[in-house]
PLY file of the C-alpha trace (Angstrom):
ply
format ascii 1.0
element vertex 86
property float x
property float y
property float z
element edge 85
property int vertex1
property int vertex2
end_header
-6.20 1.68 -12.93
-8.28 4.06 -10.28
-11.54 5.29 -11.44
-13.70 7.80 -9.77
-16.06 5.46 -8.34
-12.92 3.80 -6.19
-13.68 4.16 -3.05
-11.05 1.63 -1.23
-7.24 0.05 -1.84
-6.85 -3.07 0.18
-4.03 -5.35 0.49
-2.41 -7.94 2.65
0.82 -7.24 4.43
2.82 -8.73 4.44
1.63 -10.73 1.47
1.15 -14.04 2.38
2.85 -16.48 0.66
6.00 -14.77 -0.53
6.05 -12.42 2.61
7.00 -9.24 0.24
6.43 -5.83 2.29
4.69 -3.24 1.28
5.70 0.55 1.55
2.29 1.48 3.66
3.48 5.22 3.39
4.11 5.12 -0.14
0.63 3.76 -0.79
-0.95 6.54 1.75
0.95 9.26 -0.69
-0.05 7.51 -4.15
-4.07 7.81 -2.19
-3.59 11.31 -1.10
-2.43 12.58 -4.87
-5.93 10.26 -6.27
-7.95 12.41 -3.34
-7.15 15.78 -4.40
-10.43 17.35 -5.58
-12.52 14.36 -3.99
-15.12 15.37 -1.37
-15.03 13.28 1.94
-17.57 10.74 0.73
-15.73 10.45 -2.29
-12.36 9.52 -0.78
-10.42 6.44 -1.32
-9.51 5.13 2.30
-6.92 2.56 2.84
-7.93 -0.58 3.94
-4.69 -3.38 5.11
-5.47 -7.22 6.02
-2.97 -7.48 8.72
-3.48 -10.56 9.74
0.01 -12.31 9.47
1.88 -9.74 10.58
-0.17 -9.27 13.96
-0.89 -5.91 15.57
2.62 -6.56 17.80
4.74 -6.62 14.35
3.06 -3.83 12.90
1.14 -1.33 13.22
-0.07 0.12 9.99
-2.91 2.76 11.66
0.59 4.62 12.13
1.89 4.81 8.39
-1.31 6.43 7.13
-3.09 3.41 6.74
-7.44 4.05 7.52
-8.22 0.74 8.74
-6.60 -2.51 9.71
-8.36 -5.93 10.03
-7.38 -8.85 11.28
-8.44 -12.74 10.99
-9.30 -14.36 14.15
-9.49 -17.26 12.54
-5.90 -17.83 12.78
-3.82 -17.43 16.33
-3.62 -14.29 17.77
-1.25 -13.01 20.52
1.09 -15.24 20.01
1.63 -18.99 21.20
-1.88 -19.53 20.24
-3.71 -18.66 23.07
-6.48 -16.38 21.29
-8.84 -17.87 18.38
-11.83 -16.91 17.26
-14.00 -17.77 14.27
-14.81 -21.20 13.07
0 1
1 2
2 3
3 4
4 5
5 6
6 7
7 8
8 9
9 10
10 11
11 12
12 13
13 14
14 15
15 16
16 17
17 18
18 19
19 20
20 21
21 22
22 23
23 24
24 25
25 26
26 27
27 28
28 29
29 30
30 31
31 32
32 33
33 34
34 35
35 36
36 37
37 38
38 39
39 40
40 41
41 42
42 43
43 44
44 45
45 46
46 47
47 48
48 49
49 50
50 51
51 52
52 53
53 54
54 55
55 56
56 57
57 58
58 59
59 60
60 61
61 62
62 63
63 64
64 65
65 66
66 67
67 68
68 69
69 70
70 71
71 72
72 73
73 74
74 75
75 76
76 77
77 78
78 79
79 80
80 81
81 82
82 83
83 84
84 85
């Protein structure tokens, strides 16, 4: 259930552990139909943990998605040669 005072839907994709997909366009029209009559502050953006995937899997900045994040925790470019974190 969306209330008014929703401001962000975030999810993992794919979701780790079962590796299901997500429809990232499907999601961005779902969010555009809950921000019709919402002022800009009052938007819900679209937030996507893409972590497992990796930004050379996919891309979801170009399916409507607002903002990506990632984990540095875990390997990053492949083969392990980037960390970061603890």
């Amino acid at each position: 259930m969306v209330t008014k005072q929703c401001r962000v839907v975030y999810f993992e994709t794919p979701v780790n552990p079962t590796m299901e997909l997500i429809d990232l366009q499907a999601v961005r029209r779902v969010v555009d139909r809950l921000n019709a009559g919402r002022t800009d502050v009052e938007k819900i953006r679209i937030v996507v943990d893409n972590t497992f995937s990796t930004p050379y899997c996919q891309r979801p900045l170009e399916h409507g998605v607002d903002l990506v994040v990632h984990s540095l925790t875990k390997a990053s470019a492949g083969l392990a040669r980037k960390w970061a974190g603890r």
